[in-house]
VODREN-95557 format. One line per 3 residues: number of its first residue (from 1); their letters; for each residue x, y, z of N, C-alpha, C. Coordinates in steps of 0.001 Angstrom, whole numbers, plus 524288, in hexadecimal, padded with zeros to 5 digits. Layout:
// residues N
NUM> A> X/Y/Z/X/Y/Z/X/Y/Z; ...
This chain:
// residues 154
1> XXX> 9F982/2584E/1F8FE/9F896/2565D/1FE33/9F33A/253BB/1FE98; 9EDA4/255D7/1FC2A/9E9CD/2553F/1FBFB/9E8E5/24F5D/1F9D2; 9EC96/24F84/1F593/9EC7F/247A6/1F3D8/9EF0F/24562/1F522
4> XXX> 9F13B/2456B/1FA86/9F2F4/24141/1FDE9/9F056/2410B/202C2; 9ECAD/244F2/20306/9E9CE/2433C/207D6/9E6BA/23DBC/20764; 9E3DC/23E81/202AF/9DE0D/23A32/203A6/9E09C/2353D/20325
7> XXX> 9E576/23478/1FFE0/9E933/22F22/1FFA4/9EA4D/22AE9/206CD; 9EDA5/230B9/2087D/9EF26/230C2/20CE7/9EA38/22FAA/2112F; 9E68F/230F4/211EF/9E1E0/2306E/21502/9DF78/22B2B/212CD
10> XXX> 9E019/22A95/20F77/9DE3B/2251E/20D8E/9E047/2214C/20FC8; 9E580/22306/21070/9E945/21EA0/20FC7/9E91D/21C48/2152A; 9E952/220DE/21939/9E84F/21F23/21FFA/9E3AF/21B8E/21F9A
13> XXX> 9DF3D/21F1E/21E14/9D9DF/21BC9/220D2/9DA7D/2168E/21D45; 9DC95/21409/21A7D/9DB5F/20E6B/2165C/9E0A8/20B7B/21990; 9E497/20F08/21D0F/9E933/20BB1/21FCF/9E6F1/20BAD/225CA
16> XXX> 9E34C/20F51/22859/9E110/20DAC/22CAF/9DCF3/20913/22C92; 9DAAE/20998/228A7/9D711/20499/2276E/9D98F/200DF/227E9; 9DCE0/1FF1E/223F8/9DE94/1FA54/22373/9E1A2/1F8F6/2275E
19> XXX> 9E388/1FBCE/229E8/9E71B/1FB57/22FBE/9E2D1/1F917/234AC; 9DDCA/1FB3D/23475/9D949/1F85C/23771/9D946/1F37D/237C7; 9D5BC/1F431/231D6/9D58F/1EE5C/22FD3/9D9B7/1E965/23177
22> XXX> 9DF40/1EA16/2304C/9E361/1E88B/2305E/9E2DF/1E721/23761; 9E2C7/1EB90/2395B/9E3A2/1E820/24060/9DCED/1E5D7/24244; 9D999/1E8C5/23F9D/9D4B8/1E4CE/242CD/9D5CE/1DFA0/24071
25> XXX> 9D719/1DD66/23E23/9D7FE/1D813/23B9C/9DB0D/1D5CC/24009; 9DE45/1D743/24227/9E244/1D6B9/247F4/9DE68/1D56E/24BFF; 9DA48/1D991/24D1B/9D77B/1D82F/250FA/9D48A/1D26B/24EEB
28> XXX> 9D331/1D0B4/24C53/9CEDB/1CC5A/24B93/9D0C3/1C689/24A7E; 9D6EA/1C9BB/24B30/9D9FD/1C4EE/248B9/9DA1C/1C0A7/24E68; 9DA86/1BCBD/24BF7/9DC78/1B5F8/2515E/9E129/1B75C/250E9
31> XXX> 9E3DB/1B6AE/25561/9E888/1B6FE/257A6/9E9BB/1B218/25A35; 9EEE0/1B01B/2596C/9EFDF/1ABC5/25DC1/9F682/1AE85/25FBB; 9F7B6/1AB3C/264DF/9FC24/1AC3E/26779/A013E/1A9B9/26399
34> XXX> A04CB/1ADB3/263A3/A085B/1AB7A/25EBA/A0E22/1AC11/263A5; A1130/1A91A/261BA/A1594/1A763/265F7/A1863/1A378/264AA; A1CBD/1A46E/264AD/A2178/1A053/26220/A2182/199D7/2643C
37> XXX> A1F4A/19AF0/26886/A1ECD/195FB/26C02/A182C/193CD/26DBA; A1711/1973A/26B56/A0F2A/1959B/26C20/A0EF3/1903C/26800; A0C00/18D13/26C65/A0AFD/1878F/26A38/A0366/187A5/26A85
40> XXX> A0315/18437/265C2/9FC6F/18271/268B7/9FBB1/17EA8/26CB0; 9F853/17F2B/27132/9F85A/17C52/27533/9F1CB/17ADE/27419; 9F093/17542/275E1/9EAD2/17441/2777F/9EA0E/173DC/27DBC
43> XXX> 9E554/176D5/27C73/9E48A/1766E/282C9/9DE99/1747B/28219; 9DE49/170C7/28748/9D9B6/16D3D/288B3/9D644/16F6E/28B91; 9D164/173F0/289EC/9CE3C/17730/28C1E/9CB6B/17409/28FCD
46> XXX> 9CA0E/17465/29234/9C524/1705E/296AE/9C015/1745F/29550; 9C1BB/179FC/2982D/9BBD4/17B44/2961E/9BD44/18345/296DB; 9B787/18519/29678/9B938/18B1D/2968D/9B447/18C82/29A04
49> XXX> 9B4F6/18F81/29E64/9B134/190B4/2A458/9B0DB/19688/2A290; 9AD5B/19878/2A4F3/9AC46/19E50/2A33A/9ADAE/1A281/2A91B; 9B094/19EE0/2AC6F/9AF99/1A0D5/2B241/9B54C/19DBF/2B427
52> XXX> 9B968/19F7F/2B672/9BCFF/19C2E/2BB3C/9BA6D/19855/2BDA5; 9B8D0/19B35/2C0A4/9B4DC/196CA/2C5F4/9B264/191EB/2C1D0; 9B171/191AD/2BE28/9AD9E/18D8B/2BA22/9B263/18A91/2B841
55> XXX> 9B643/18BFA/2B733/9BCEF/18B3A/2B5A9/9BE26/18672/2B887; 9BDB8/18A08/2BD82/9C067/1860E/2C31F/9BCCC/181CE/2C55D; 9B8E9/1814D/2C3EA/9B2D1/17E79/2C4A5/9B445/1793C/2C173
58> XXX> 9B42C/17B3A/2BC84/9B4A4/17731/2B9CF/9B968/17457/2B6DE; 9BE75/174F3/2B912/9C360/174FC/2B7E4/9C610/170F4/2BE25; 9C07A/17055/2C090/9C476/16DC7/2C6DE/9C542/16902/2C5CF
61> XXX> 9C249/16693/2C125/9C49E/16183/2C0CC/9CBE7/160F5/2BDA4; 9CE21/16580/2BD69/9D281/16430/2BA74/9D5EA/16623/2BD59; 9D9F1/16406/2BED4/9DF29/16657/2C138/9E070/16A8C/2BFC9
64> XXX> 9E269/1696D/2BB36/9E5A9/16D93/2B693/9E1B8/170B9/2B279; 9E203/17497/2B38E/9DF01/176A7/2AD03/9E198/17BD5/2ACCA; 9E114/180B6/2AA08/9E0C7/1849B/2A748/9DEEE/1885A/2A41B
67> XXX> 9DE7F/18BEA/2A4C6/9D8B2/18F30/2A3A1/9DBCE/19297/2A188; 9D817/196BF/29D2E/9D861/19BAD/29A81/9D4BF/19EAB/29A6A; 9D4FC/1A314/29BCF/9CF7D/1A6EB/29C29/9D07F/1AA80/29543
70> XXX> 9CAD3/1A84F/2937C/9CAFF/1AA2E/28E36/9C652/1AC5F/28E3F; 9C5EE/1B1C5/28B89/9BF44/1B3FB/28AB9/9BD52/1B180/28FB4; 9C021/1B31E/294A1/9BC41/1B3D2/29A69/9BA47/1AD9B/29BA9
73> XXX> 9BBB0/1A9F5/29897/9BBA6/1A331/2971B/9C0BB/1A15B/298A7; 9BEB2/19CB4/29E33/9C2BC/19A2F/2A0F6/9C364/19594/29D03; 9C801/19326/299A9/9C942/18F3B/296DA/9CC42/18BB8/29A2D
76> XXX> 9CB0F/18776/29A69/9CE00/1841B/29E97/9D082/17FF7/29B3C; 9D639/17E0B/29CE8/9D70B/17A9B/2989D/9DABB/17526/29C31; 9DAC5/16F2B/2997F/9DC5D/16D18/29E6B/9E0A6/16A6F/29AAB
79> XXX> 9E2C0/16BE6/297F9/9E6F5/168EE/29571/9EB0B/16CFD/28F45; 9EF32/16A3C/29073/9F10A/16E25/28C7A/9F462/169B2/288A8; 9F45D/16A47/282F4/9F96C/168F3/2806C/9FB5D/16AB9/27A45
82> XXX> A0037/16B07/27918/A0078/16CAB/274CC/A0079/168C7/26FA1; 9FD9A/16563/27300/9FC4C/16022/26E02/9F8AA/15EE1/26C92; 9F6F2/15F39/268F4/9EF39/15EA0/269A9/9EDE4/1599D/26A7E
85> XXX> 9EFA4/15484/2699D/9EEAB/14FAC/26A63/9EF3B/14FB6/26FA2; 9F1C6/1525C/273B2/9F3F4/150E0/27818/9EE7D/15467/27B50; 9EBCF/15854/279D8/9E82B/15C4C/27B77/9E396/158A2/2783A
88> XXX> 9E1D0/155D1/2752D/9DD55/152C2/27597/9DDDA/14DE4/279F6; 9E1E1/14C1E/27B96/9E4C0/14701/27EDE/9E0B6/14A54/2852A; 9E28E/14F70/2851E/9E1CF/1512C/28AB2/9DBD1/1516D/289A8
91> XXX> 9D93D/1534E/284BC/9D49D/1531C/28573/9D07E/14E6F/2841D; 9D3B0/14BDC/28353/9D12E/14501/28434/9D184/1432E/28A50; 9D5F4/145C9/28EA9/9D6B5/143F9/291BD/9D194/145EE/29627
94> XXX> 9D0BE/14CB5/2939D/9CC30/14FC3/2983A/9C6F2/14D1C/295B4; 9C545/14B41/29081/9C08E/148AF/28E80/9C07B/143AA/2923B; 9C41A/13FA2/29351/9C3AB/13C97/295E6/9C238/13D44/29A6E
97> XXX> 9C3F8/141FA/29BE3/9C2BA/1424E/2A2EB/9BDF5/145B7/2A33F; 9BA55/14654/29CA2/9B586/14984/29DAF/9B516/14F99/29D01; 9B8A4/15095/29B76/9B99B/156C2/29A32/9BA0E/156D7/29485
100> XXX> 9B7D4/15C18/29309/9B761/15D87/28EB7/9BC58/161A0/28E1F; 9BE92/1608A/289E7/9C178/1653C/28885/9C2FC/166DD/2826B; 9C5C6/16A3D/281DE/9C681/16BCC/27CD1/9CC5C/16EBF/27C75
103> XXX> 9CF44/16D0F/277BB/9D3AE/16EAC/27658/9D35B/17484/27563; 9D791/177AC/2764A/9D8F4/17D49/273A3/9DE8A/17E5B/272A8; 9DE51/17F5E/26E61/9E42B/180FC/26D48/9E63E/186C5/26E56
106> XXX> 9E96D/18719/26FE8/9EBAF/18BD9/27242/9F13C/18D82/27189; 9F32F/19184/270DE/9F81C/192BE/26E97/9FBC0/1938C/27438; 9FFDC/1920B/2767E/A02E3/19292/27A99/A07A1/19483/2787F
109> XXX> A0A88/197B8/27D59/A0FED/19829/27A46/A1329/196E9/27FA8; A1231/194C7/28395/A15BB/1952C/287FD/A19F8/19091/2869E; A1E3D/191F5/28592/A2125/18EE9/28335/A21E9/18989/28ABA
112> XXX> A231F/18BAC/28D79/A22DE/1882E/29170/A1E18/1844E/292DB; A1B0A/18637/2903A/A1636/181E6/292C2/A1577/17F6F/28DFF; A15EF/1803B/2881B/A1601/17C16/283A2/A1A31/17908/28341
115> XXX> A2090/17976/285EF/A22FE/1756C/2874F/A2110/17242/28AA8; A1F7D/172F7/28E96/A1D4F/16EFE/293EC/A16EB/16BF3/292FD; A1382/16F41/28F0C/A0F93/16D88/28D9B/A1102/16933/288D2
118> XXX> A1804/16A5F/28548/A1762/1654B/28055/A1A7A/160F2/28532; A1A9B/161FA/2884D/A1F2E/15DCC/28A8D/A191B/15916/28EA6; A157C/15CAA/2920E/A1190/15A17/2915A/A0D66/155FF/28C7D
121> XXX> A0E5F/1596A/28717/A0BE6/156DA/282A1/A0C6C/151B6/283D5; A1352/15080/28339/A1589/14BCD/2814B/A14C8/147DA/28633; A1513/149FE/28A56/A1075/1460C/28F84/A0D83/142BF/28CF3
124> XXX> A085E/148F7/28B06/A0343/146DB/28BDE/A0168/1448E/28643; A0570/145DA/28176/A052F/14233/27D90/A04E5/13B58/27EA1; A09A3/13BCF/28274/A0949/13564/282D6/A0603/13350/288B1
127> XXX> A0263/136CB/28AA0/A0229/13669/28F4D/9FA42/132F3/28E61; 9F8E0/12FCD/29186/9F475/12D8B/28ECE/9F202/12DD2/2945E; 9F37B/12BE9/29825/9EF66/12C12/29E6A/9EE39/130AB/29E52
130> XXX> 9E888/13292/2A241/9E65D/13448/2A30B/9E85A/13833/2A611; 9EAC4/13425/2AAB2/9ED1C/138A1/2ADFA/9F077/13B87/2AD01; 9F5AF/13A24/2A893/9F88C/13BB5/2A7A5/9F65E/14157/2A1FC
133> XXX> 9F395/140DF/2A0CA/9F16B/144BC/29D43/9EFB4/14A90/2A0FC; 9ED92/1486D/2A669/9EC17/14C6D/2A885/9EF42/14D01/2ADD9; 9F506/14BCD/2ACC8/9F801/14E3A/2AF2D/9FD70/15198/2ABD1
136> XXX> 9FB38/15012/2A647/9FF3E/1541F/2A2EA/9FBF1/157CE/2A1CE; 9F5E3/15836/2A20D/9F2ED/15C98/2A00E/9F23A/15F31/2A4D4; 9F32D/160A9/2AAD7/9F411/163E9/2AE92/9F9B2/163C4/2AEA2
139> XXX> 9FF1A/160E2/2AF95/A036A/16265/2AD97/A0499/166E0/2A9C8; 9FF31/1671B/2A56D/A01A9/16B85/2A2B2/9FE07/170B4/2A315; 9F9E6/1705E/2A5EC/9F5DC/174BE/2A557/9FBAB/17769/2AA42
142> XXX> 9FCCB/17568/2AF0A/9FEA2/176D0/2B15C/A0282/178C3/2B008; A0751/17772/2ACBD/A0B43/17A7D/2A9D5/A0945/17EB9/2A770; A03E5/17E4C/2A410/A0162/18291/2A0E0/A0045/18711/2A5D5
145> XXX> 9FDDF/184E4/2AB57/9FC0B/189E5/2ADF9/A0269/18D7A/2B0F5; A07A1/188E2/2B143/A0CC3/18B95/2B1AF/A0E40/18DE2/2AE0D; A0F4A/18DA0/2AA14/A11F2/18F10/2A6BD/A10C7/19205/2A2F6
148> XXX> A0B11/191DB/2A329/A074F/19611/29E27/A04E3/1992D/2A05C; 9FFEB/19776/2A4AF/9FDDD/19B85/2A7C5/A002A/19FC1/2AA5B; A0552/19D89/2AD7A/A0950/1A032/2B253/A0B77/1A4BC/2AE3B
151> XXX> A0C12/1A3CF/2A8FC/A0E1C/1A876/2A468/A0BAC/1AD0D/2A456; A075B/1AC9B/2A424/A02DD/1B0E3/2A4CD/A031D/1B4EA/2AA62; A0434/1B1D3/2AD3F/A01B4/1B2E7/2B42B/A07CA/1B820/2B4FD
154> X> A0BBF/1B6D1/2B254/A1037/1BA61/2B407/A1049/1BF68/2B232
């Protein structure tokens, strides 16, 4: 009995170890959203406010926009597409009108709003006026705040 103890006691503490080891690697690990229907989307950041009230201050010049509260950070964004040529197009369109912005790619899975967002693409692929650029980029923030936001809220 005596020479199967120290085997046996060995054997736990070198399988609790490595069982540690094994899940803290879990904690440190990057994770992304995985989903049969998750597409990459670009979205056209305008800017990131540290406050609402600073949000709504500096966001009155735009009809349409959309925000994410990340790390206590208001992200505001004024355009969406799942084309990247079509998401530099929108951000050639806010450089023209004096705004700075910057692309982010983002993983979506709402299968209803990446049909209605590729059916916008093919608009604003062939779409070249001004006005018409910034009436498919609130056309779709607005589908994004029906159809993606309203998901959350239920």
């Amino acid at each position: 009995m005596k020479k199967y103890l120290f085997p046996a006691i060995s054997s736990l503490i070198i399988g609790i170890f490595m069982a540690y080891l094994l899940i803290s690697g879990y904690d440190n690990a990057n994770s992304i959203t995985v989903s049969k229907n998750a597409e990459k989307v670009y979205y056209i950041q305008r800017g990131v406010y540290s406050t609402k009230e600073n949000m709504e201050n500096n966001m009155s010049d735009f009809e349409h926009y959309i925000y994410n509260v990340e790390d206590n950070m208001y992200y505001t964004y004024v355009g969406i597409s799942k084309n990247k040529s079509n998401a530099k197009k929108i951000q050639e369109y806010y450089k023209q009108k004096g705004y700075d912005t910057y692309i982010k790619e983002k993983i979506t899975d709402n299968t209803n709003f990446l049909i209605i967002l590729g059916q916008y693409d093919e608009l604003l692929a062939s779409a070249d006026g001004k006005t018409t650029i910034e009436i498919i980029c609130n056309q779709v923030l607005a589908k994004y705040e029906e159809l993606v936001n309203n998901e959350y809220k239920n």
